[in-house]
N, C-alpha and C positions, 0 to 999 in steps of 0.2 A: 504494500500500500504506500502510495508515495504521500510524501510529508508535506504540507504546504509550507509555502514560503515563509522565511520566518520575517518580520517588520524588522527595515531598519528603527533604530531607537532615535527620538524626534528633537533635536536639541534648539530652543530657541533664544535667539542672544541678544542681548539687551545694548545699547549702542552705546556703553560703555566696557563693552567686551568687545567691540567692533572697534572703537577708536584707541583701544589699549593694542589691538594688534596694527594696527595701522600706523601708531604714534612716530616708532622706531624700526627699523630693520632687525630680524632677532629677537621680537616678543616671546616673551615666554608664554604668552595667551594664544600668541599663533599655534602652541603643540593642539588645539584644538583639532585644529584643522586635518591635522593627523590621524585624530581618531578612523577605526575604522570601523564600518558597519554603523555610522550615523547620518543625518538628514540634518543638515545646516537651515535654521529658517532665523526668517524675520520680517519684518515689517516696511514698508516704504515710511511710514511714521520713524519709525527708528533708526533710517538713513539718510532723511532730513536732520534727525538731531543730530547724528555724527559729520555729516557735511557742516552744518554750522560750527561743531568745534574741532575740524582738522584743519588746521590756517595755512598750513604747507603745501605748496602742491604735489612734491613727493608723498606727503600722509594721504593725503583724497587718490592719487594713482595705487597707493599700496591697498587703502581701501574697495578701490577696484578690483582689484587685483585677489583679494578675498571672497568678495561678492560673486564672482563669477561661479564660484562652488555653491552659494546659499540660496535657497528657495527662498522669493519675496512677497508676503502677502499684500498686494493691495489695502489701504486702508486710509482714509478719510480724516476720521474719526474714532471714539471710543463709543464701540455698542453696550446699551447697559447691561450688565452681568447681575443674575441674582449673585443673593448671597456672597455679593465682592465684597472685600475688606476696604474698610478707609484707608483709600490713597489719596497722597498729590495725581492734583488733575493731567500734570504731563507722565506720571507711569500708569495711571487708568489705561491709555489705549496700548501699551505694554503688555501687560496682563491680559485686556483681554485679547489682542491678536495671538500671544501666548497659549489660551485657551481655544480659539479659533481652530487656529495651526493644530490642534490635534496635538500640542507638544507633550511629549514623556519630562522634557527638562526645560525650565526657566533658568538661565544663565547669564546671573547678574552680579557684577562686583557694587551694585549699589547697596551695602552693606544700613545704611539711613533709613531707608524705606523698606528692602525685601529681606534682611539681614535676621529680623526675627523668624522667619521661615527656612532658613539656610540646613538641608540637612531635613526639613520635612516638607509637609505640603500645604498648597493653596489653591483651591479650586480645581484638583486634582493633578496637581502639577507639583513636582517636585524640584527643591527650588535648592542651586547651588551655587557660587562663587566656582569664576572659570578658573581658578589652580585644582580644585577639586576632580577637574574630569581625568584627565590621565591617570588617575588611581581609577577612579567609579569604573569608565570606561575601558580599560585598559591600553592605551594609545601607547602605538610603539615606536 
């Protein structure tokens, strides 16, 4: 009996995990990328916020240059989410594209806002700081 395919695992990253590997050549957040057996996503929302703060034009090509791997959700705005947590209004549509995206993982160094959930979950999504994945995931 043949097996069905098994889901890559859904990583979605918050654009402060996006401007951390773009910042510098050599991120250590770029080992993401590596991972194997996952689904890079994110948001058009969340590459407008990182185009606003990579002032380099080397940073916005590198950022390209990442992008070319990650699934982009279209997104406008923030749809209401039951049962969301009190956020600031700019990681509202975070979360919920997060949610959208079908993501297995929320992947945010924004330690302020999503840091109380680090290591569990929110809205069915388990939520970690990008040093974290090359353990979870096993990236080699």
């Amino acid at each position: 009996m043949n097996q069905p395919p098994s889901r890559r695992t859904r990583l979605f990253l918050d654009a402060n995990v996006l401007i951390s590997a773009a910042w510098k050549d050599n991120s250590k957040v770029a080992r993401i990328w590596r991972i194997v057996e996952v689904e890079l996503i994110t948001s058009t929302y969340v590459i407008a916020e990182c185009r606003r703060n990579l002032p380099r034009q080397e940073q916005q090509d590198r950022l390209d240059q990442f992008l070319n791997s990650v699934r982009v959700l279209e997104s406008q705005g923030a749809p209401i989410l039951a049962n969301a947590p009190a956020l600031p209004l700019k990681d509202q549509p975070v979360l919920a594209a997060a949610v959208m995206a079908r993501a297995d993982f929320l992947v945010t160094g924004d330690r302020k806002h999503f840091g109380q959930w680090y290591g569990g979950t929110v809205l069915g999504l388990r939520v970690e700081p990008p040093a974290s994945f090359p353990q979870i995931l096993g990236a080699r």
